[in-house]
C-alpha positions as a Markdown table, in Angstrom:
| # | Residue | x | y | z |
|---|---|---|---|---|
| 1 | Unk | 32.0 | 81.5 | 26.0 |
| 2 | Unk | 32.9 | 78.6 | 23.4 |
| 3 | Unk | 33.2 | 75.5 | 25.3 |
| 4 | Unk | 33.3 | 73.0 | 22.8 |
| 5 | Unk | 36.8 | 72.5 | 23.1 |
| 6 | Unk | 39.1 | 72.1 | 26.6 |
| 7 | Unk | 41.4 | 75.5 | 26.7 |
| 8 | Unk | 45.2 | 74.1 | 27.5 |
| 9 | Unk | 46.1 | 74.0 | 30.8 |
| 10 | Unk | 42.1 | 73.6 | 32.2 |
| 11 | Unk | 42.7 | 70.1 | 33.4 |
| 12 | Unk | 45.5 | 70.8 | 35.3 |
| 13 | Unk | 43.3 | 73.5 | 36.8 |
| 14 | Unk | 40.2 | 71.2 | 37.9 |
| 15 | Unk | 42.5 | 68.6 | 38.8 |
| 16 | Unk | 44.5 | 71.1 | 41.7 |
| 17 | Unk | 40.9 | 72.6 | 42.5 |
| 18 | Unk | 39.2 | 69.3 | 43.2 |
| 19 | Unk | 42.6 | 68.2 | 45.4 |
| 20 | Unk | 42.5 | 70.9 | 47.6 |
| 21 | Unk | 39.2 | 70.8 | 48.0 |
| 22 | Unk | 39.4 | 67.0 | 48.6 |
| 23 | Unk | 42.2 | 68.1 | 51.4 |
| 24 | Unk | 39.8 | 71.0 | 53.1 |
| 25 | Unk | 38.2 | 69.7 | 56.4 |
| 26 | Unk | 35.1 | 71.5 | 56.5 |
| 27 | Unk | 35.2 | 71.9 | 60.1 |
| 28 | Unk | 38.1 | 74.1 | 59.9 |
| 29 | Unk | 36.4 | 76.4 | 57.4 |
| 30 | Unk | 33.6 | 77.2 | 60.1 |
| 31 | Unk | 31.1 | 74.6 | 58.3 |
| 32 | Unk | 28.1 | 73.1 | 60.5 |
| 33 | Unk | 27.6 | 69.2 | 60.0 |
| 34 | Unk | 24.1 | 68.8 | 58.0 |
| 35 | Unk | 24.1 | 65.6 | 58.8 |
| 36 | Unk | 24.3 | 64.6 | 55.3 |
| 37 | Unk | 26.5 | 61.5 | 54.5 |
| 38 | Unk | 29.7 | 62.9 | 52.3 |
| 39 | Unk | 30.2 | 60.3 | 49.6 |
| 40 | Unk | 33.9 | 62.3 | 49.3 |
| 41 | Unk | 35.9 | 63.9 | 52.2 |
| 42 | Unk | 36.8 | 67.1 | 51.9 |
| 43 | Unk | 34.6 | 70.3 | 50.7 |
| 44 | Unk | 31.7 | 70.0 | 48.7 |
| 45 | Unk | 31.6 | 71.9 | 45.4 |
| 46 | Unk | 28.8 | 74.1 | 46.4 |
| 47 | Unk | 30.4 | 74.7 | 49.9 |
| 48 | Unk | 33.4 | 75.3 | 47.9 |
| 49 | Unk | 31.1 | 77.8 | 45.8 |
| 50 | Unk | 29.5 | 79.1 | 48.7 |
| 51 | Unk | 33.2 | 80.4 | 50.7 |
| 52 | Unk | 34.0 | 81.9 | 47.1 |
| 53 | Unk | 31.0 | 83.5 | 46.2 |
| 54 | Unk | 30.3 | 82.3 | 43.0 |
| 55 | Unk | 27.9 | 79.9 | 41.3 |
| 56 | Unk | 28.2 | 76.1 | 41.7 |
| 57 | Unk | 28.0 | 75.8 | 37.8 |
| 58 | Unk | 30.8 | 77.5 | 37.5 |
| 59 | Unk | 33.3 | 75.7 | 40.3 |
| 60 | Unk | 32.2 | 72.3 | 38.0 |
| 61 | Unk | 33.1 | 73.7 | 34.6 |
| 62 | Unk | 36.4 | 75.1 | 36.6 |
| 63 | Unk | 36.7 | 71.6 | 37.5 |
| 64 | Unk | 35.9 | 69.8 | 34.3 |
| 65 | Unk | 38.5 | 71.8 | 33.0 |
| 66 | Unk | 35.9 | 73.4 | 30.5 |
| 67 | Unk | 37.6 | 77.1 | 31.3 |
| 68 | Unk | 40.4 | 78.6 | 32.7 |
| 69 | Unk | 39.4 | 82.0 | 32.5 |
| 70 | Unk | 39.3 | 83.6 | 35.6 |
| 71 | Unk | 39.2 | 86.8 | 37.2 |
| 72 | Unk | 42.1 | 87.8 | 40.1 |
| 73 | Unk | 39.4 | 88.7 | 42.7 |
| 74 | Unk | 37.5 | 85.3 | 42.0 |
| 75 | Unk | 41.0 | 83.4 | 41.7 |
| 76 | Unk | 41.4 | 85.0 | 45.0 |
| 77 | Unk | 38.6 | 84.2 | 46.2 |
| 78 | Unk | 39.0 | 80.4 | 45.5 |
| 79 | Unk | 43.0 | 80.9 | 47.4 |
| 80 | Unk | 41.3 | 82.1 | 50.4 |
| 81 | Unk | 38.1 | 79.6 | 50.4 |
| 82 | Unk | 40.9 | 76.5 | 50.1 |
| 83 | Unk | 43.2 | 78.2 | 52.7 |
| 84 | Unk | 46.1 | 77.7 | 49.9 |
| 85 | Unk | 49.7 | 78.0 | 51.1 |
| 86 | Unk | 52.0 | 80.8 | 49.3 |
| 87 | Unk | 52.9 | 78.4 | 46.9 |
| 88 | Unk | 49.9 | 76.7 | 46.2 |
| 89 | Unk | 48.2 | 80.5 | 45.4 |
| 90 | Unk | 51.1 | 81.0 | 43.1 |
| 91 | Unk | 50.5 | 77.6 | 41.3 |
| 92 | Unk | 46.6 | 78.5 | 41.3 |
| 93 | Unk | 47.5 | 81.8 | 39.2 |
| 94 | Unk | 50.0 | 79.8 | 37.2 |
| 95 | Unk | 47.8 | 77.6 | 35.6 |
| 96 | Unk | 44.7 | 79.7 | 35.5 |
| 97 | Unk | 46.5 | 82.2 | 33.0 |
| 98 | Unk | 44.8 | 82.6 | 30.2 |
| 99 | Unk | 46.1 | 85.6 | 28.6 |
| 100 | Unk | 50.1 | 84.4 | 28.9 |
| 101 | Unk | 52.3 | 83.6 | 26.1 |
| 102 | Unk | 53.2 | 80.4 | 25.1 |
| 103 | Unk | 56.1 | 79.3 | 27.5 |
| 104 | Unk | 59.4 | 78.7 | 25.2 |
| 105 | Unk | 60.1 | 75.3 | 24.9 |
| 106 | Unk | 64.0 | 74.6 | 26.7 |
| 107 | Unk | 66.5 | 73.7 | 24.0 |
| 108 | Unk | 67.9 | 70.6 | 24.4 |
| 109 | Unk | 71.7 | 70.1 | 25.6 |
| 110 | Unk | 71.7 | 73.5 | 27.2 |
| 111 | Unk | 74.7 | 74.5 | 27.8 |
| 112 | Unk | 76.8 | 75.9 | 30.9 |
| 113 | Unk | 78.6 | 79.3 | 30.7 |
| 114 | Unk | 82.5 | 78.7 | 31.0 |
| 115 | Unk | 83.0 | 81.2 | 33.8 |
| 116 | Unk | 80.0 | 79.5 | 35.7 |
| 117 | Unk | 82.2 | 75.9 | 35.0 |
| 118 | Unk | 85.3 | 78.0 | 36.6 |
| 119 | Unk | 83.2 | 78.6 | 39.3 |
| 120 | Unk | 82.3 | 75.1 | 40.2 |
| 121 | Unk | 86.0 | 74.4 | 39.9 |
| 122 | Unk | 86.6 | 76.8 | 42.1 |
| 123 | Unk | 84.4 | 75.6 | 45.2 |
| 124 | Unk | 86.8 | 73.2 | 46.6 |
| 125 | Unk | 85.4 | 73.6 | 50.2 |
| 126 | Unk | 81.3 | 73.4 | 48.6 |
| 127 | Unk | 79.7 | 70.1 | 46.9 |
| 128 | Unk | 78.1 | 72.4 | 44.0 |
| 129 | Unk | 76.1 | 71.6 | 40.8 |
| 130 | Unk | 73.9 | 73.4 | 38.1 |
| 131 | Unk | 70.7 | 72.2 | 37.4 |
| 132 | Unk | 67.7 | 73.4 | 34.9 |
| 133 | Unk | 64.2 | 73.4 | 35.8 |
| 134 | Unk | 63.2 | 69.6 | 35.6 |
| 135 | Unk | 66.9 | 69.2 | 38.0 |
| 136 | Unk | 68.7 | 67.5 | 35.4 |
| 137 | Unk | 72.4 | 67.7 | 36.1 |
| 138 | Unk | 73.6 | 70.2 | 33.8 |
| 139 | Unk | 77.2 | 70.5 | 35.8 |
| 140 | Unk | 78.9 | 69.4 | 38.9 |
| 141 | Unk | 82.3 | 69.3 | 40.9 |
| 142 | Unk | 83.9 | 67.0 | 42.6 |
| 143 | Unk | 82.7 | 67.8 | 45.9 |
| 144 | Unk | 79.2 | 67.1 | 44.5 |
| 145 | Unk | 80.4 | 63.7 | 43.0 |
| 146 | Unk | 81.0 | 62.7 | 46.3 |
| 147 | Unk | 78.4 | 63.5 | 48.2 |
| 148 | Unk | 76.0 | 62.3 | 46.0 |
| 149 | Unk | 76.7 | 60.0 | 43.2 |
| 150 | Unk | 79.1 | 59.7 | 40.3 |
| 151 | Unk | 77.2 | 61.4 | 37.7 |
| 152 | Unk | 79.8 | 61.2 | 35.4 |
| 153 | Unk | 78.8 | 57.6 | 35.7 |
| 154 | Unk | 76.0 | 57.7 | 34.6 |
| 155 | Unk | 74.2 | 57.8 | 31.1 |
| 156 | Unk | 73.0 | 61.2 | 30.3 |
| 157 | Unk | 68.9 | 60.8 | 30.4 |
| 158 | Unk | 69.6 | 59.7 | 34.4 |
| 159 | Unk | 71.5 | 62.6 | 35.4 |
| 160 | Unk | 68.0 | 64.2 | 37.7 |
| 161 | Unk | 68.1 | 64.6 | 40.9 |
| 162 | Unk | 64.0 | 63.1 | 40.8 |
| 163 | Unk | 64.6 | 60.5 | 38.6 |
| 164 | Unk | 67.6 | 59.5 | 41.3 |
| 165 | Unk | 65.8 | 60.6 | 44.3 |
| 166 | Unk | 63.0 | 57.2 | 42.9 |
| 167 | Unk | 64.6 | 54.9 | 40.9 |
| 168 | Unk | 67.9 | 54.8 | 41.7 |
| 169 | Unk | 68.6 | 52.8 | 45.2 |
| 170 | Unk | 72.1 | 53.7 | 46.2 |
| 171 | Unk | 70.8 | 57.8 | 45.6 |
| 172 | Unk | 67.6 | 56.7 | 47.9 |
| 173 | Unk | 69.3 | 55.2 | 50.4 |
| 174 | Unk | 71.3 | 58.6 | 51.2 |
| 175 | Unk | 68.2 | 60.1 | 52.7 |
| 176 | Unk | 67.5 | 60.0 | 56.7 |
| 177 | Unk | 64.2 | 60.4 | 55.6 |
| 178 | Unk | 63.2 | 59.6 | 52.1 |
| 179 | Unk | 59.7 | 60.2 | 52.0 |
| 180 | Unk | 60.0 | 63.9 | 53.0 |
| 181 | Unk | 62.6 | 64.4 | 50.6 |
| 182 | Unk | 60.7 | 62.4 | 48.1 |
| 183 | Unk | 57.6 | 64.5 | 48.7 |
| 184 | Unk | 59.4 | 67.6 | 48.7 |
| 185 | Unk | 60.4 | 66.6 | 44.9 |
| 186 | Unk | 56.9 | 65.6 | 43.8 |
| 187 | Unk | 56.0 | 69.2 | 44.8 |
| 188 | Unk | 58.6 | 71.2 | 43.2 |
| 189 | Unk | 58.2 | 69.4 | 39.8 |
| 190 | Unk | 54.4 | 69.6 | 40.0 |
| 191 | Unk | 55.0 | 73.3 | 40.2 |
| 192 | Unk | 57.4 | 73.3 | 37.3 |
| 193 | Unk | 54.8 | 71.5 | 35.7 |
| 194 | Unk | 51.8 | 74.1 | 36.2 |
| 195 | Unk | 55.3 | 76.8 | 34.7 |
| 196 | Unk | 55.8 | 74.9 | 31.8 |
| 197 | Unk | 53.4 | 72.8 | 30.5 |
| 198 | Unk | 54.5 | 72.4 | 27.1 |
| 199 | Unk | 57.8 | 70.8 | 28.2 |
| 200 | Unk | 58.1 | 67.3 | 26.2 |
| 201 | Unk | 60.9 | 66.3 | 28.3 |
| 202 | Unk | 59.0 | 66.7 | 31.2 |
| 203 | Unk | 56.2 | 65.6 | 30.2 |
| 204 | Unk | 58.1 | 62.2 | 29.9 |
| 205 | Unk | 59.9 | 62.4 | 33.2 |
| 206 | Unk | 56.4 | 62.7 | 34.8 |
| 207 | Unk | 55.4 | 59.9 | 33.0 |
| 208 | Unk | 58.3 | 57.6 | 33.6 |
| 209 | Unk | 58.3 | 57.8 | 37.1 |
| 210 | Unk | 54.4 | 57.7 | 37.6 |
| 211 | Unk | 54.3 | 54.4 | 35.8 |
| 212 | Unk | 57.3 | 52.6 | 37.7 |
| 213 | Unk | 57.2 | 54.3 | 41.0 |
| 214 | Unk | 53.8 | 54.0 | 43.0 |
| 215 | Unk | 54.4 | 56.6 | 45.9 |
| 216 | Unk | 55.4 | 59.2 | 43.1 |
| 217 | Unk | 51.9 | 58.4 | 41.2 |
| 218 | Unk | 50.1 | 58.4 | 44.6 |
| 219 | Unk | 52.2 | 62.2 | 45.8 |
| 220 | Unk | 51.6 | 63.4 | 42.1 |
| 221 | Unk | 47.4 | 63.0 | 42.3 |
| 222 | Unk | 47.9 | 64.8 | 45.5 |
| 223 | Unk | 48.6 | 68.3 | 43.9 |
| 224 | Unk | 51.0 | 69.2 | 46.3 |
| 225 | Unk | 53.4 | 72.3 | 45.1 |
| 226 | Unk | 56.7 | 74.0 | 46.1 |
| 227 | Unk | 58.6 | 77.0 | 45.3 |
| 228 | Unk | 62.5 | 77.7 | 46.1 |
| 229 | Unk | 62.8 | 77.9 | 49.8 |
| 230 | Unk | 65.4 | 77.4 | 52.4 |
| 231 | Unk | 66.8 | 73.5 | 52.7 |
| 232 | Unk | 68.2 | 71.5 | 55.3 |
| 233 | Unk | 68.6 | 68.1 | 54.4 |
| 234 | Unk | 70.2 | 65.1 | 56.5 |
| 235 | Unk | 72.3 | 62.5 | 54.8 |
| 236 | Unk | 73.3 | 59.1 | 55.4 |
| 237 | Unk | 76.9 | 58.6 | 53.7 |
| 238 | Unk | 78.7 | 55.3 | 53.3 |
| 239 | Unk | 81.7 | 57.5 | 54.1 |
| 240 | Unk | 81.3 | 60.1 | 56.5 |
| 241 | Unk | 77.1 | 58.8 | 58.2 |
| 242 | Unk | 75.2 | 61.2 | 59.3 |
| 243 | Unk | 75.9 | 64.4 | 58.2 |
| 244 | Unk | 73.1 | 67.3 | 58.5 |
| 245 | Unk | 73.9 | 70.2 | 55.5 |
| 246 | Unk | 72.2 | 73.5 | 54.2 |
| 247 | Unk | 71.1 | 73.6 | 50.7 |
| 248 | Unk | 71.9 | 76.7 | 48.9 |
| 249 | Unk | 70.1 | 77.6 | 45.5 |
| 250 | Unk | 71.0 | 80.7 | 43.4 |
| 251 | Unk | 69.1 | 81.6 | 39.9 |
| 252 | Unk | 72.1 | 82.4 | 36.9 |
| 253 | Unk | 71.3 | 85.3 | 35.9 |
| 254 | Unk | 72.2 | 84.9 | 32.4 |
| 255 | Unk | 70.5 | 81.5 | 32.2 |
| 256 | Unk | 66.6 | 81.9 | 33.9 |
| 257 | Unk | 66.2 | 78.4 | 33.5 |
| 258 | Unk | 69.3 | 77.1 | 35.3 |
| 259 | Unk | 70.3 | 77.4 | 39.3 |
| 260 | Unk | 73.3 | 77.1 | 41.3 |
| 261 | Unk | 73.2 | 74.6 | 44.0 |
| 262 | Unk | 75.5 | 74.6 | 46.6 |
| 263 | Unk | 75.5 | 72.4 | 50.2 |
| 264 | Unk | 76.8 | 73.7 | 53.2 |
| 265 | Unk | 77.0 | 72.8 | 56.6 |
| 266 | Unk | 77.3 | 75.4 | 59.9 |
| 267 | Unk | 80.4 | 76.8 | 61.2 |
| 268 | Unk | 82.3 | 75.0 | 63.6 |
| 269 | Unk | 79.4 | 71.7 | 63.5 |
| 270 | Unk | 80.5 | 67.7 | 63.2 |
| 271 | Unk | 78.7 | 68.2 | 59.8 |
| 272 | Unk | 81.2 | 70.5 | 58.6 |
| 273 | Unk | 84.2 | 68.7 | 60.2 |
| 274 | Unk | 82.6 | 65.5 | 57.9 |
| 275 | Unk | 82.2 | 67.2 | 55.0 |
| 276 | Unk | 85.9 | 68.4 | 55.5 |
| 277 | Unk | 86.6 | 65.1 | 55.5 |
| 278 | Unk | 84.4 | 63.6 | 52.7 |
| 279 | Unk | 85.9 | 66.4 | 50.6 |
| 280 | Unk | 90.1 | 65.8 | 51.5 |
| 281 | Unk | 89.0 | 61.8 | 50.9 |
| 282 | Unk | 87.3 | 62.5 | 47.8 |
| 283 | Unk | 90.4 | 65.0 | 46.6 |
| 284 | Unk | 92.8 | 61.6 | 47.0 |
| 285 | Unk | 90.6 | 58.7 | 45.8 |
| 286 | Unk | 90.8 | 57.1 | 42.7 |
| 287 | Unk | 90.5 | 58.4 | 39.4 |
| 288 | Unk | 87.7 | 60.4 | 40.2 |
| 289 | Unk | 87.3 | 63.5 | 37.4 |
| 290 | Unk | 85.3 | 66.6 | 37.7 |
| 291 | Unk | 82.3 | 66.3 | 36.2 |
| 292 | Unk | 81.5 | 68.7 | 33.3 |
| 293 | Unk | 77.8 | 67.6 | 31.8 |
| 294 | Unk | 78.7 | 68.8 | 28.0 |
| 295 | Unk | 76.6 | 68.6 | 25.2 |
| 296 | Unk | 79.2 | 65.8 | 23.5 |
| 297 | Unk | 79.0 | 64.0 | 27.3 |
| 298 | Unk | 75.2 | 64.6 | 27.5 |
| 299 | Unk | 74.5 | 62.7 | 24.1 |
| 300 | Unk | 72.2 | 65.6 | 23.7 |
């Protein structure tokens, strides 16, 4: 094999490799103590070699990013040695893939279907908004306004749920706990990341928030990834408090890139009666429009 230049994507590969095995106690693999000193914690790259049956020549050119082309039973092999989560296997695949196509670049200003836009409209009783994949803030009602933020407020590159979720206090400050939620983001992104990595706009977003946030640099290194699952997510609003809600997701079919988000809270719970609430208050305040994110809107 040529190595003499980096194949795309192989640094992202040795980076999640040498963070899983950084996070691997070797005790719960079944390894004995040698009594050698470990300089790092975590597996060694020839115990790491030695769960996966290969060669500890090739785990360091995996690492130093010098190939990405793997096998399934040895990309298996590497899930099982590092005891990776569902998602974290799925990652591993994602950015080992050598033999798939490009990933088309998203257009910028992407644009939400009309009937999708009824939709939202429609939802008086559901905060709902449309995202893409980075969670920019394609659409939103007026439900959504109020739970979250006023995103018709804001200037189009700051409509993203992870952007808000670090930099922008008021949005922070909803969270009963931040650092999970905060987390949770870092891991869903990093996964986007391994999806897409020819994404400018992401690309930037990464690097935005690892230079001015600190936790999201440190969670970042840590290679953590998430797919879509079930949400439950507690809130702390100025208006209503406490209030403990469901998050719904839903792919648009006609869109791949885009999802439907909608919160929800349990029949007959003080969360719903609050979000009852929040949503008649919101109906009668002030001047507040339903948000629709359009290309004009979006400076895009």
């Amino acid at each position: 094999m040529d190595n003499r230049r980096d194949p795309p994507g192989g640094k992202e590969l040795g980076d999640f490799l040498r963070a899983r095995r950084a996070a691997l106690d070797p005790r719960r693999v079944g390894l004995p103590d040698d009594g050698r000193p470990r300089r790092v914690p975590g597996l060694r790259r020839e115990e790491l070699a030695q769960l996966a049956h290969v060669s500890i020549d090739y785990v360091v050119r995996l690492e130093q990013g010098r190939t990405r082309r793997v096998s399934r039973p040895v990309l298996d092999a590497l899930a099982d040695a590092l005891e990776l989560a569902p998602d974290e296997r799925a990652y591993l695949f994602t950015v080992a893939d050598t033999t798939q196509a490009a990933p088309a670049r998203q257009p910028a200003g992407q644009q939400v279907d009309p009937r999708l836009r009824q939709l939202l409209d429609g939802m008086r009783d559901i905060p709902a908004m449309v995202l893409d994949r980075r969670m920019d803030v394609l659409a939103w009602n007026r439900g959504a306004a109020a739970l979250l933020t006023d995103f018709a407020a804001l200037p189009a590159s700051e409509r993203n749920l992870i952007r808000l979720t670090f930099l922008d206090d008021a949005y922070r400050s909803l969270y009963a706990d931040w650092p999970r939620a905060a987390r949770e983001c870092v891991a869903v992104l990093r996964m986007e990341a391994g999806r897409n990595p020819g994404d400018p706009a992401l690309t930037a977003l990464v690097g935005e928030l690892t230079v001015r946030d600190a936790d999201f640099r440190a969670w970042w290194a840590s290679h953590q990834v998430r797919g879509p699952r079930q949400l439950t997510k507690t809130y702390r609003h100025p208006v209503i408090g406490s209030v403990t809600l469901d998050v719904q997701q839903f792919r648009v079919g006609t869109q791949p890139d885009q999802q439907l988000v909608a919160y929800t809270a349990p029949p007959d719970s003080p969360s719903q009666e609050s979000l009852r609430f929040l949503l008649q208050w919101s109906a009668h305040a002030t001047a507040q429009p339903d948000g629709h994110a359009t290309e004009r809107s979006r400076g895009r």
